[in-house]
Residue frames relative to the residue before (quaternion, step in Angstrom):
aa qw qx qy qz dx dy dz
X 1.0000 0.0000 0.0000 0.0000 0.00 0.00 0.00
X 0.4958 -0.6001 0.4552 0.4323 3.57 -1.20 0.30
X 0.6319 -0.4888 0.3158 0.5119 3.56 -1.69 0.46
X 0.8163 0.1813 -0.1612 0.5242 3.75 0.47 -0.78
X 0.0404 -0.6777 0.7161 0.1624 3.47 -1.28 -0.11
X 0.6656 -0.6213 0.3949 0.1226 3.16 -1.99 0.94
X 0.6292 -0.5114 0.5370 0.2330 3.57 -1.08 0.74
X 0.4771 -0.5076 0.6284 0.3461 3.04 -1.70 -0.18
X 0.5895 0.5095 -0.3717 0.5047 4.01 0.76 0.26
X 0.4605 -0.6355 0.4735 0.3998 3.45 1.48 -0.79
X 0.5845 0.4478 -0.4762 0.4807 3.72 0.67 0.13
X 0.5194 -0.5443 0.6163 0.2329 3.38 -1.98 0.81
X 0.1591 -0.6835 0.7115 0.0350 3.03 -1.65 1.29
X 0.7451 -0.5247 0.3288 0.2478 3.22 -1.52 0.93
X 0.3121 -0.6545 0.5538 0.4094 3.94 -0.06 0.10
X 0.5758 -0.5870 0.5412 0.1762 3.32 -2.10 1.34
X 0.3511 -0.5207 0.6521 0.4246 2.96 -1.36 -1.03
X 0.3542 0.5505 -0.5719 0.4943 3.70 1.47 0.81
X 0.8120 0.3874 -0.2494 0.3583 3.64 0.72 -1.26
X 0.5382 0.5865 -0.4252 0.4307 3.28 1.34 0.50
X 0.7805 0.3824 -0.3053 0.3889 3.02 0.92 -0.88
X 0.5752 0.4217 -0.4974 0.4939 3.57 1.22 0.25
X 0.4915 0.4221 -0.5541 0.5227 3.97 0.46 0.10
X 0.6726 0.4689 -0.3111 0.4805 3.75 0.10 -0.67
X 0.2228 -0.7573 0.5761 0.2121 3.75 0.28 -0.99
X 0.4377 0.7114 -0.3575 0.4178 3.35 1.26 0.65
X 0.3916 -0.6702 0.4531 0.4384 3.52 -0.94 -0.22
X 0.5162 -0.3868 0.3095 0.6987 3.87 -1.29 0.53
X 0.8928 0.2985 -0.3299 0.0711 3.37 -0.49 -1.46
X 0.2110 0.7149 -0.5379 0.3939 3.50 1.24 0.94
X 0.7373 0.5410 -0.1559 0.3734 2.97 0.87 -1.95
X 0.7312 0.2771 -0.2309 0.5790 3.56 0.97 -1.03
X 0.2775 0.4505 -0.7196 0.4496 3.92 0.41 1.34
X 0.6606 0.5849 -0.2853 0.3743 2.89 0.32 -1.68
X 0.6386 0.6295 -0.1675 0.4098 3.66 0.34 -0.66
X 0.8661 0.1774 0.1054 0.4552 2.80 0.91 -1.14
X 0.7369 -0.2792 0.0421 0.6141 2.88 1.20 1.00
X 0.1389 -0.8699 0.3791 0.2834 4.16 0.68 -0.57
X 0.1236 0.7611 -0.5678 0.2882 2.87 0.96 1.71
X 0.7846 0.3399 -0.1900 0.4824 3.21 -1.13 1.09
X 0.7933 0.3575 -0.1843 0.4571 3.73 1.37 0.12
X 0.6042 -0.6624 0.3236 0.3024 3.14 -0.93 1.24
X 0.4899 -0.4901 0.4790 0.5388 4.08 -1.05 0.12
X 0.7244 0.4203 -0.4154 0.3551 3.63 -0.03 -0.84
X 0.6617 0.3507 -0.3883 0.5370 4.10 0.77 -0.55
X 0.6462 0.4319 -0.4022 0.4839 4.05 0.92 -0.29
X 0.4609 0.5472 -0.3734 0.5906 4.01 1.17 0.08
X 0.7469 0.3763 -0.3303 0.4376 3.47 0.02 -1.88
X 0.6693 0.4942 -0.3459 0.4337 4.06 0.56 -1.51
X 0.6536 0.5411 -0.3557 0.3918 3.94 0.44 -0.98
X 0.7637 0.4655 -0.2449 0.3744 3.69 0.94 -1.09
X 0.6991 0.4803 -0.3048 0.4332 2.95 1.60 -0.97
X 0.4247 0.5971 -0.4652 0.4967 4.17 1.28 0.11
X 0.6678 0.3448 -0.3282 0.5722 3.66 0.44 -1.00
X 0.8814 0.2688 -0.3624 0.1398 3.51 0.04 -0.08
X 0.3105 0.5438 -0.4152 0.6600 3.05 2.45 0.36
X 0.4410 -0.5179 0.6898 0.2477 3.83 -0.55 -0.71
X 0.4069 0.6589 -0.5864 0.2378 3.87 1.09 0.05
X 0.3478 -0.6014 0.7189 -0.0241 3.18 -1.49 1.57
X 0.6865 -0.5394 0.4636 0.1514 3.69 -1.81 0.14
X 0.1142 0.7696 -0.5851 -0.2285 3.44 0.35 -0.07
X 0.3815 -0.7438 0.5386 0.1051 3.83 -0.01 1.92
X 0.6162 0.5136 -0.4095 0.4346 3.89 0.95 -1.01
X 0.7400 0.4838 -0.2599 0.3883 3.48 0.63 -1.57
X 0.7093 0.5116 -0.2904 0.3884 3.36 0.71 -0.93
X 0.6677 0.4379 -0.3778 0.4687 3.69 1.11 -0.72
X 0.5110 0.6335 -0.4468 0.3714 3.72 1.16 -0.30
X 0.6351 0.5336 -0.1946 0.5236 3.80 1.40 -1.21
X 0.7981 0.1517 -0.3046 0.4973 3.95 0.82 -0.80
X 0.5606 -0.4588 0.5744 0.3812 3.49 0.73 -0.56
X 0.7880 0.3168 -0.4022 0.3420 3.60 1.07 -0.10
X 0.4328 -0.6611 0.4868 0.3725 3.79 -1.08 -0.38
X 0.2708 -0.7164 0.6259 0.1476 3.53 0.96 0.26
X 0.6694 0.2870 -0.4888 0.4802 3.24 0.08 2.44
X 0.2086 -0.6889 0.6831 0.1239 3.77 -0.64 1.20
X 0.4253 -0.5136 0.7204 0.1906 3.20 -1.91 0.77
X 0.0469 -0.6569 0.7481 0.0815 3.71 -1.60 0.81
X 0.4005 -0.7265 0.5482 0.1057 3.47 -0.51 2.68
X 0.2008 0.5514 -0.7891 -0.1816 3.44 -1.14 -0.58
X 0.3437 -0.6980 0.6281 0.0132 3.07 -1.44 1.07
X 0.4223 0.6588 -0.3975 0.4793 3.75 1.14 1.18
X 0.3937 -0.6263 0.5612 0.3712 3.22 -1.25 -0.33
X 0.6001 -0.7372 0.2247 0.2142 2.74 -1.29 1.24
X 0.1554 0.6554 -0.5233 0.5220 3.58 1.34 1.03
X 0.8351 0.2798 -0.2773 0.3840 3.22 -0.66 -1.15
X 0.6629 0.3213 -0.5013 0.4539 3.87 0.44 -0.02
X 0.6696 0.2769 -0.5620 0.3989 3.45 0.17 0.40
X 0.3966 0.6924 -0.4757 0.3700 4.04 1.19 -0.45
X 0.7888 0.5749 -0.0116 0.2172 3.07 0.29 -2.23
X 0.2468 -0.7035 0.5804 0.3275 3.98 0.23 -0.22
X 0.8149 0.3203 -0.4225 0.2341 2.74 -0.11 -1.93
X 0.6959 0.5650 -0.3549 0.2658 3.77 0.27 -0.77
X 0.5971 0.4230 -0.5089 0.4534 3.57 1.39 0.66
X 0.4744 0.5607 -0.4596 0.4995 3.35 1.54 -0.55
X 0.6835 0.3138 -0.4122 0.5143 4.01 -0.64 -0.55
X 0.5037 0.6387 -0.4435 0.3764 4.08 0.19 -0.47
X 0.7698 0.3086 -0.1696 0.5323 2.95 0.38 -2.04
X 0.5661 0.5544 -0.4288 0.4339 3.90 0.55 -0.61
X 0.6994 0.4469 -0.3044 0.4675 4.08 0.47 -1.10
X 0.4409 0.7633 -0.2382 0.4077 3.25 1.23 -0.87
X 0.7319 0.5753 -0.0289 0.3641 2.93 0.29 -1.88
X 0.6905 0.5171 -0.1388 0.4864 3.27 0.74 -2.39
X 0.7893 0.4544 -0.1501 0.3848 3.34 0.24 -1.69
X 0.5944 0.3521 -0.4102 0.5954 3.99 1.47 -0.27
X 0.5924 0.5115 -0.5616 0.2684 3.59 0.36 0.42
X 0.7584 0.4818 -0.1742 0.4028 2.93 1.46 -0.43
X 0.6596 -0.4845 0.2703 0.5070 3.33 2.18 0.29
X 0.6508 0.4772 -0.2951 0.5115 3.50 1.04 -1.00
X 0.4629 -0.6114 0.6107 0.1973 2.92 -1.90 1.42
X 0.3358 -0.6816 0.6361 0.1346 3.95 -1.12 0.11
X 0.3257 -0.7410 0.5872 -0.0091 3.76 -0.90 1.53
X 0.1094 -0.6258 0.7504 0.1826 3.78 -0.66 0.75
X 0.1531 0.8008 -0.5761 -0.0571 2.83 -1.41 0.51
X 0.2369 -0.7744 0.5551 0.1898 4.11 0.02 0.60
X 0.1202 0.6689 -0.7335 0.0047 3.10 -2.04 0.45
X 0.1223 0.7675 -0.6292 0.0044 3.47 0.12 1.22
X 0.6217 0.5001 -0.2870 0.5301 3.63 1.20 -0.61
X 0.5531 -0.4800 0.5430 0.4109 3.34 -1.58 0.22
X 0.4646 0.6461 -0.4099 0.4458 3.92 0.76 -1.06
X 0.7848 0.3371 -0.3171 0.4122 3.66 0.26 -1.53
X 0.7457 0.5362 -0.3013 0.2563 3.44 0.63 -1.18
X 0.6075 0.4911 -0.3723 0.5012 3.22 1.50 -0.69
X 0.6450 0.3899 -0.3132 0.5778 4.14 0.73 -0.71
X 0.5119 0.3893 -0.4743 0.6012 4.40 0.70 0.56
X 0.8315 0.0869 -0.3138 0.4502 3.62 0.16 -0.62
X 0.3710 0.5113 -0.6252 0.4584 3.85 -0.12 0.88
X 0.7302 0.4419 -0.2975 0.4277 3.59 0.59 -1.04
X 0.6363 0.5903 -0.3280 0.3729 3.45 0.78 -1.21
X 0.5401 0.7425 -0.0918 0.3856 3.40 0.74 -0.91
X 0.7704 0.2022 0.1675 0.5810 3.09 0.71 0.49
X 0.7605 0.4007 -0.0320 0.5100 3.82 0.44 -1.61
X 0.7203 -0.0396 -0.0090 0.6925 4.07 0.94 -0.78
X 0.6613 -0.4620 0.5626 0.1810 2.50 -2.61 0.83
X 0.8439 -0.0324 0.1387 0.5172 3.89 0.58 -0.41
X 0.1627 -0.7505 0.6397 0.0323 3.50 -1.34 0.69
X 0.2770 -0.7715 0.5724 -0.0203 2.61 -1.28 1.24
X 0.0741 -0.9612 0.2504 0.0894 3.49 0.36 1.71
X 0.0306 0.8047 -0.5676 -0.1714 4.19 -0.19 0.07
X 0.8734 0.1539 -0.3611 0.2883 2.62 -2.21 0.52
X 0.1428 0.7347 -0.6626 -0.0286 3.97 0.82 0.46
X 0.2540 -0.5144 0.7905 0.2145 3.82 -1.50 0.39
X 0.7191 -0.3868 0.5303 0.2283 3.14 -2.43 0.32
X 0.7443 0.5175 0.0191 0.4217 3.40 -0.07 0.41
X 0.7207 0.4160 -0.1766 0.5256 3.12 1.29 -0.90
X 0.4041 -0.8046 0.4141 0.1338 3.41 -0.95 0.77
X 0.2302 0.7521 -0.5785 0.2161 3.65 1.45 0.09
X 0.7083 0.5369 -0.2616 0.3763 3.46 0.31 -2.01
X 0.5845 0.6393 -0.2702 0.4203 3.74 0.28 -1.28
X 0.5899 0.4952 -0.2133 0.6011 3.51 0.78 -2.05
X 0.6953 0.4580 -0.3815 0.4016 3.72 -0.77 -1.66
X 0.8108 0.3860 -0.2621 0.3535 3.52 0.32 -1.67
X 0.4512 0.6123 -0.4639 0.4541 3.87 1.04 -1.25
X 0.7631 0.3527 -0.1635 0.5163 4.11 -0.16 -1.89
X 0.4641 -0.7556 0.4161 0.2015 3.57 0.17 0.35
X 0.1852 0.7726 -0.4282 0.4307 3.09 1.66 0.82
X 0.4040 -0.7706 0.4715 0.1436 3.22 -0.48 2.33
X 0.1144 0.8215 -0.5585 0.0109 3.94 -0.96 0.65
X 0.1840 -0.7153 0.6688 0.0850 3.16 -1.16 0.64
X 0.0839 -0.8384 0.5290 0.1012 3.86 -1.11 1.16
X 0.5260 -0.6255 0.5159 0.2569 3.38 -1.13 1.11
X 0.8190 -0.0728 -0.1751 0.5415 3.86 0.07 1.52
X 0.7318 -0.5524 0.1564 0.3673 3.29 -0.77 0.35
X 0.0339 -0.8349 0.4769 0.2728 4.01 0.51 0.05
X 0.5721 -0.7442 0.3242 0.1173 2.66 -1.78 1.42
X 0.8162 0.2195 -0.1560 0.5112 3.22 -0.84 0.97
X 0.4233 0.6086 -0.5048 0.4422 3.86 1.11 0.75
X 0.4363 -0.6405 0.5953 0.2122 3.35 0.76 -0.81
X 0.7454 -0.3128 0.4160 0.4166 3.69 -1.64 -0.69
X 0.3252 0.8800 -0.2229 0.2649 3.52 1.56 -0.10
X 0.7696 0.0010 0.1108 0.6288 3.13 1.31 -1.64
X 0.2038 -0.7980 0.4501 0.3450 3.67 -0.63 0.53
X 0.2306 -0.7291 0.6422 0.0544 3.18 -1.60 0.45
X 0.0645 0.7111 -0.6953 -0.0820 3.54 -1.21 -0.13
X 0.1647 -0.7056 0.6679 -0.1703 3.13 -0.95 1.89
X 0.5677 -0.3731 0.6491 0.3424 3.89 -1.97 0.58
X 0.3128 -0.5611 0.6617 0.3865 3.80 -1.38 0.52
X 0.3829 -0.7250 0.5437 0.1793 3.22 -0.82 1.39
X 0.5480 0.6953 -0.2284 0.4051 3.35 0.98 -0.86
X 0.6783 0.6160 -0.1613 0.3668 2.91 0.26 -1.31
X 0.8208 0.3611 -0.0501 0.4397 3.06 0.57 -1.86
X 0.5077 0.5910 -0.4070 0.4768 3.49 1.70 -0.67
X 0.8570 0.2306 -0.2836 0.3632 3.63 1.17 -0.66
X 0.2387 0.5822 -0.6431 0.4365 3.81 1.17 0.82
X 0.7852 0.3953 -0.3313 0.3428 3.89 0.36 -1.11
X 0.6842 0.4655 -0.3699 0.4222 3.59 0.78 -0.81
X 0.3962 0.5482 -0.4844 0.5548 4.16 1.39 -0.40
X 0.8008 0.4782 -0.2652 0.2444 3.10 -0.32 -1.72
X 0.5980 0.4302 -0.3546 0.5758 3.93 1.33 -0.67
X 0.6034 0.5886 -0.3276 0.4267 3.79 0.26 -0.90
X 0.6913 0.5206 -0.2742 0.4195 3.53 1.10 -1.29
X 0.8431 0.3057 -0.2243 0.3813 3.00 1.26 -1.00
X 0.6021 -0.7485 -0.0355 0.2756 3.44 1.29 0.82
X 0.0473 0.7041 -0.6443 0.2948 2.59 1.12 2.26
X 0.2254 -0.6862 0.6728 0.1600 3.36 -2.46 0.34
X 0.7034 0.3293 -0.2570 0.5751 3.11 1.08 -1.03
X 0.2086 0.7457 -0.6306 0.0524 3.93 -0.20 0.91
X 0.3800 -0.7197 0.5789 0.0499 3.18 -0.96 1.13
X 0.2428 -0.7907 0.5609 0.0350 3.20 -1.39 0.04
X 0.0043 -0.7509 0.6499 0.1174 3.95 -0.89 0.91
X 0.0720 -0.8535 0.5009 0.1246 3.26 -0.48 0.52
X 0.6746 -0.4855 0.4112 0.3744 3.32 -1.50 0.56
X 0.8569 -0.4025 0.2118 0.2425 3.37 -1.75 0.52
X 0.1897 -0.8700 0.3566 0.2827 4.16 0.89 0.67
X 0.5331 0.5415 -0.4498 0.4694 3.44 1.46 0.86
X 0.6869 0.4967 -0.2819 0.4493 3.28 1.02 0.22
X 0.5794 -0.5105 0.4470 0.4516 3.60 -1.13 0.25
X 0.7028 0.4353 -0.4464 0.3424 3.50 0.18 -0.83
X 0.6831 0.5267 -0.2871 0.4166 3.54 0.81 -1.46
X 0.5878 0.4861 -0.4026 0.5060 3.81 0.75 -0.19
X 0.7100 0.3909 -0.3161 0.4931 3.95 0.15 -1.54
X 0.7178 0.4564 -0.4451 0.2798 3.85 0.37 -0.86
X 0.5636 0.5446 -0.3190 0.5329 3.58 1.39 -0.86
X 0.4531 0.3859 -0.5328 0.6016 4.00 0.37 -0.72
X 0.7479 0.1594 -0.5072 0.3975 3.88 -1.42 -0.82
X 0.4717 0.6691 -0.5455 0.1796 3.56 0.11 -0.93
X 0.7612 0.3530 0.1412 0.5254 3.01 0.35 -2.17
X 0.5077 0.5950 -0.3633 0.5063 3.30 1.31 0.58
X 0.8446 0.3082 0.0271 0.4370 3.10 1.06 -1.41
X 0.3602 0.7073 -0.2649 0.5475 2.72 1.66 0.18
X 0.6626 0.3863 -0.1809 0.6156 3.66 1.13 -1.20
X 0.5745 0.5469 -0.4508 0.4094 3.56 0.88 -0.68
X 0.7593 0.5735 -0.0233 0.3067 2.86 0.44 -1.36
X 0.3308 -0.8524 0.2241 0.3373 3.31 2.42 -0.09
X 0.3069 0.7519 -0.4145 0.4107 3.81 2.12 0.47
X 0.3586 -0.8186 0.4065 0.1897 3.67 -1.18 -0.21
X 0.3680 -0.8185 0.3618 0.2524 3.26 0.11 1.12
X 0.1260 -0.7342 0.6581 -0.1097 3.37 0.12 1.69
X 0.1899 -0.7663 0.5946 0.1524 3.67 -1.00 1.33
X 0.2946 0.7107 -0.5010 0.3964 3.63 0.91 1.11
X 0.5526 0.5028 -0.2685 0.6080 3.39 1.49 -1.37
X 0.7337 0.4604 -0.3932 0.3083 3.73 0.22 -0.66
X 0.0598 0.7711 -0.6314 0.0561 3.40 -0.80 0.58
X 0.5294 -0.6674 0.4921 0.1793 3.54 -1.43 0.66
X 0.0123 -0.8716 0.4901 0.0073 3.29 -0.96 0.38
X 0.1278 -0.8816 0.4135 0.1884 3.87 -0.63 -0.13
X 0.6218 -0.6175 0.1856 0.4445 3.18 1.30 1.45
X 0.3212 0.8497 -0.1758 0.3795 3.90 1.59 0.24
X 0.6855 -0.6362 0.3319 0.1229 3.61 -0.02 0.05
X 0.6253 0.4516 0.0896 0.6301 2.24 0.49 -2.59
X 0.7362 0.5281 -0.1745 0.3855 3.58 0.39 -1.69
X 0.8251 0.2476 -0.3158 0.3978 3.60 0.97 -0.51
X 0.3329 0.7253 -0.4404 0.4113 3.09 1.95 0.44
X 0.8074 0.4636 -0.1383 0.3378 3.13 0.85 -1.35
X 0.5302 0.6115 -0.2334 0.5390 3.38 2.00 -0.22
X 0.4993 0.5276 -0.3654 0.5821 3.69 1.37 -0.67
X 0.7264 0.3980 -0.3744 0.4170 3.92 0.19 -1.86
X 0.7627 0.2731 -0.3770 0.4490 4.00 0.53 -0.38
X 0.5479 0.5009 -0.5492 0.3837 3.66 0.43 0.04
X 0.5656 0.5963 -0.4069 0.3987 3.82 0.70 -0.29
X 0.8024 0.4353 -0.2214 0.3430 2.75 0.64 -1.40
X 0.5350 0.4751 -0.2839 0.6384 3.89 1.58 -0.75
X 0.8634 -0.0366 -0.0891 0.4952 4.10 0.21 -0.11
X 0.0323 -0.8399 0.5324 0.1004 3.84 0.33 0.91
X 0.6624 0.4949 -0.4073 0.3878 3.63 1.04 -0.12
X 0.2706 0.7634 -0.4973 0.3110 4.13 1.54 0.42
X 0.1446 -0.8082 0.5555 -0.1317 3.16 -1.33 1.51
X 0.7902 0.2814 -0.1030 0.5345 2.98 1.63 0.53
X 0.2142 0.8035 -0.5555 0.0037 4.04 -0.28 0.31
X 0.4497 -0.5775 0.6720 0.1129 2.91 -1.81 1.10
X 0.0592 0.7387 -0.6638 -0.1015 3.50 -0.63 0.52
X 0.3536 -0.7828 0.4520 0.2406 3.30 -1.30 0.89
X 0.6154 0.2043 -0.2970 0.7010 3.89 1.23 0.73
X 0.5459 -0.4499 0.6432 0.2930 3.76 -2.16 0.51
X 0.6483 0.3990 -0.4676 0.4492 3.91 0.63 -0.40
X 0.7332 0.4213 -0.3903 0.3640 3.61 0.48 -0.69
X 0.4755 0.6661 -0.4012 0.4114 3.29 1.27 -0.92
X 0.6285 0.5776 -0.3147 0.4151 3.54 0.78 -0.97
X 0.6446 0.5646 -0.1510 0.4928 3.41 0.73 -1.18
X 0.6497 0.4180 -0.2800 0.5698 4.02 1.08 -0.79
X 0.5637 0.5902 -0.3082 0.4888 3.68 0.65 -1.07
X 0.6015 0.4458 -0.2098 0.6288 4.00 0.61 -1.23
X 0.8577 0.1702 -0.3644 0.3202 3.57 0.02 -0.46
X 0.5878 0.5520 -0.4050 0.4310 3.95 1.09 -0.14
X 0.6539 0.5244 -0.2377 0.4909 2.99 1.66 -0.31
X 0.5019 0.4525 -0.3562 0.6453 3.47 1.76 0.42
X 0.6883 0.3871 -0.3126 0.5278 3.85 0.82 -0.61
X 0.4729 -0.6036 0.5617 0.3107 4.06 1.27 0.44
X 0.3377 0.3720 -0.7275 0.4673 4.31 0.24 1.24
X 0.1208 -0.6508 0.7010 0.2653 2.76 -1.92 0.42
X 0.5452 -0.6112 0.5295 0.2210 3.58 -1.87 -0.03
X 0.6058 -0.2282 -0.7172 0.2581 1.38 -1.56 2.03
X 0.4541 0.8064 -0.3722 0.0710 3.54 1.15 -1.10
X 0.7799 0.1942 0.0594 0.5920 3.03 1.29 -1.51
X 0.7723 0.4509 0.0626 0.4431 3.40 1.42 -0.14
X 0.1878 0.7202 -0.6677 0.0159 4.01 0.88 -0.08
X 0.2303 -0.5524 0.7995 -0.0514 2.63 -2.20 0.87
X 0.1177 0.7732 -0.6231 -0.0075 3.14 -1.26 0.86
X 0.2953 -0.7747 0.5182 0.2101 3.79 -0.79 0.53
X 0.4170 -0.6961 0.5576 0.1750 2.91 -1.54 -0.43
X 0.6591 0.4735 -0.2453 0.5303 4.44 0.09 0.24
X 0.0209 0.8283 -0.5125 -0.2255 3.39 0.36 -1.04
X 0.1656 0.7593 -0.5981 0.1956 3.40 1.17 1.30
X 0.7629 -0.2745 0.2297 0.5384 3.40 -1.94 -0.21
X 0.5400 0.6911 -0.4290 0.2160 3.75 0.66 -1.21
X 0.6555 0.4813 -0.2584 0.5214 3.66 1.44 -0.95
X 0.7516 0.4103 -0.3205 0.4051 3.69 0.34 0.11
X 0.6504 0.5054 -0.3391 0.4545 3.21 1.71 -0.61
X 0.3574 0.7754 -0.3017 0.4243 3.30 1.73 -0.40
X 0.1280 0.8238 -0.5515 0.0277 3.53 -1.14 1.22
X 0.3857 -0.2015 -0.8384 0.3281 1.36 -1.43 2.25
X 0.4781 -0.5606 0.5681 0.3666 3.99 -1.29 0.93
X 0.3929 -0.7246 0.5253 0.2113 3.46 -1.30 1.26
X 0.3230 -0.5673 0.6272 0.4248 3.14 -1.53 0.04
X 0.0675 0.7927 -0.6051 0.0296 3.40 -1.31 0.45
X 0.6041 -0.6609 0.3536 0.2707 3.31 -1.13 0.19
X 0.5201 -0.6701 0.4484 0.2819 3.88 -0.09 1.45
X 0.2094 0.7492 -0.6203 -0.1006 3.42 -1.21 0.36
X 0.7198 -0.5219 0.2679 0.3711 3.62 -0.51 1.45
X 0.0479 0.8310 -0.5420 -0.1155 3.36 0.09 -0.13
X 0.6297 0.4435 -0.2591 0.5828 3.41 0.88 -1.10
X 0.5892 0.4125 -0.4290 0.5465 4.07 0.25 -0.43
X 0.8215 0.4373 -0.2480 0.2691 3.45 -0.02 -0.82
X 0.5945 0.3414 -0.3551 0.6355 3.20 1.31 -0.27
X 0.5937 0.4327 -0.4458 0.5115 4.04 0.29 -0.34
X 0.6967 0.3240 -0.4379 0.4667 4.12 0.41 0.20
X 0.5340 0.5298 -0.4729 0.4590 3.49 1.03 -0.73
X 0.8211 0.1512 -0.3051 0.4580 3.87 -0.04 -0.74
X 0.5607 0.4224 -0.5715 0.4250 3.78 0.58 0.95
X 0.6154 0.5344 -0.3330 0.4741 3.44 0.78 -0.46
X 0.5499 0.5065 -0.2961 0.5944 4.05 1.25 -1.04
X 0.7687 0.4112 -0.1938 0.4500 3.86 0.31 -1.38
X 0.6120 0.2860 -0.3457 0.6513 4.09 1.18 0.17
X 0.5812 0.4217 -0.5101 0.4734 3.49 0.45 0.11
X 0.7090 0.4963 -0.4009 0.3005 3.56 0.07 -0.99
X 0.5834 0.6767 -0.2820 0.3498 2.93 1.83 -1.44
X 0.4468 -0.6038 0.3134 0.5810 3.92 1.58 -0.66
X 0.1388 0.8252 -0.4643 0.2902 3.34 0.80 0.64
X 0.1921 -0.6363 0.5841 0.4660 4.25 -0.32 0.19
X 0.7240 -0.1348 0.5406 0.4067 3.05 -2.57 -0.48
X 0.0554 -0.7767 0.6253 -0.0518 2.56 -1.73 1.51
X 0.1589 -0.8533 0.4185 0.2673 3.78 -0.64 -0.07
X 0.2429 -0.8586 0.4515 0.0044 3.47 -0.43 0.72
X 0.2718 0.6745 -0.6738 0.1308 4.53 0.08 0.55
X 0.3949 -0.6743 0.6237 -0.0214 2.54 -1.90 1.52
X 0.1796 -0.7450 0.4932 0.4117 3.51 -0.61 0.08
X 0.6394 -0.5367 0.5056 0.2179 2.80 -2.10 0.02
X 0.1721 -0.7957 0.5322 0.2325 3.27 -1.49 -0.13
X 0.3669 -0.7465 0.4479 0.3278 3.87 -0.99 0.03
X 0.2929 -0.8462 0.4435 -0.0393 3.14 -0.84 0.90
X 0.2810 -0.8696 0.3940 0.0979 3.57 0.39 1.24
X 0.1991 0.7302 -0.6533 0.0176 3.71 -0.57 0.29
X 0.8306 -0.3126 0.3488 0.3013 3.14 -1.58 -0.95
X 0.6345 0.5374 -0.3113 0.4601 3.84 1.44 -0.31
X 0.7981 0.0972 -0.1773 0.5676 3.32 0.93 -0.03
């Protein structure tokens, strides 16, 4: 049949899901399994229904249909930052474009949305409410109440690392931060550093906690001392790991090694041994953490420690999309990988 067919006025009307299911030879409600997820339907009636849309042009009517489930078929992706750091930050366009990606296989549109301010978060959750089917949160800090909120309104969520202090409450799926913090701190030691130091990532956050634990894990493994001189703070930042390098010199000028706990800060340390005249690796290893673009644009290109990016955003919206579905809270760590270049 053609995609549209004419009225009694002579204007074209949109094709049903009556005229699918007679191109198809199914029944509607075959057609609206199919719709809705094709649970309950054979390959040949999920073939026959699939061929006969592409050959009607049937579209969704998203308005009508959310009136029938109650949903809007669309998740919101929170960052809980200011809106600097997503343009500062890589990793948070990489997971974007990945959620992005997942969720249009499945039809569903995807909401940026920020909330580095209280202002935003309180005018994000009024919208949320009501407006999407699920949220897909990043960067939660200790402390913050997004998660709590999402969970309190029964507002399905899924969090990009583990948030602190929720418990079994909310799922997430996070890189083993850990893990990788110790493939990198082995991997300097192996190559005979002693005095390895460490910036670490924000101690309100899951990552910045799990990467220190291996830190100061492996370190003891490893039969070194956990001198909190080497330790220094950071906030996954640049600027910030620029400024963590100029005071780690000064508190241990004889350091032959850093862990950094992000590739953006890593950037920022590199710039500053390279203002105090160390070179890399010679006088200096450098290791990161993310393997975003930040590590290749880097000079010398860092080794650092891979985190899935594509896996992790393809579980966040399978894990978000079986939750909504009524599924419980789930948890999900991936592992990491090392990654060899030219800084260490």
């Amino acid at each position: 049949m053609s995609r549209t067919e004419q009225n009694g006025a002579g204007r074209r009307r949109p094709p049903t899901i009556h005229d699918v299911a007679r191109e198809a030879g199914v029944s509607r409600g075959t057609v609206s399994r199919v719709l809705n997820g094709g649970h309950n339907v054979s390959p040949a009636a999920l073939e026959a229904v699939q061929s006969a849309i592409r050959r009607t042009g049937y579209t969704v009517n998203r308005h009508a249909r959310s009136l029938i489930t109650g949903r809007s078929d669309s998740v919101a992706f929170l960052l809980t930052e200011p809106q600097e750091r997503f343009f500062e930050d890589p990793n948070f366009n990489v997971l974007l474009r990945g959620c992005t990606a997942a969720l249009a296989a499945h039809d569903i549109p995807l909401l940026l949305m920020i909330a580095g301010t209280e202002a935003e978060r309180r005018r994000n959750m009024r919208y949320i409410a009501g407006h999407v089917d699920g949220v897909l949160l990043v960067s939660s800090h200790s402390g913050d109440p997004v998660a709590a909120q999402l969970h309190e309104a029964g507002v399905p969520l899924v969090a990009c690392g583990k948030p602190l202090g929720q418990g079994s409450r909310v799922s997430y799926v996070a890189a083993d931060d850990r893990n990788g913090a110790r493939d990198m701190v082995r991997f300097l030691h192996g190559s005979g550093r002693r005095r390895i130091a460490t910036v670490t990532g924000p101690l309100d956050t899951p990552g910045g906690v799990d990467r220190l634990a291996g830190y100061r894990e492996t370190l003891t493994e490893c039969g070194l001392p956990v001198d909190e001189a080497l330790i220094v703070p950071g906030d996954y930042s640049r600027a910030g790991g620029e400024a963590a390098a100029a005071l780690l010199l000064e508190r241990a000028p004889d350091v032959d090694a850093v862990f950094v706990a992000s590739d953006l800060m890593a950037q920022g340390v590199l710039s500053a041994l390279e203002r105090a005249g160390r070179r890399v690796p010679q006088d200096v290893a450098v290791g990161g953490f993310d393997d975003s673009p930040a590590a290749l644009s880097a000079r010398p290109e860092l080794t650092t420690v891979r985190q899935p990016w594509d896996r992790i955003s393809a579980e966040m919206v399978r894990v978000l999309l079986a939750q909504i579905g009524g599924e419980d809270p789930a948890a999900v760590i991936l592992p990491t990988e090392l990654v060899r270049r030219d800084s260490a």
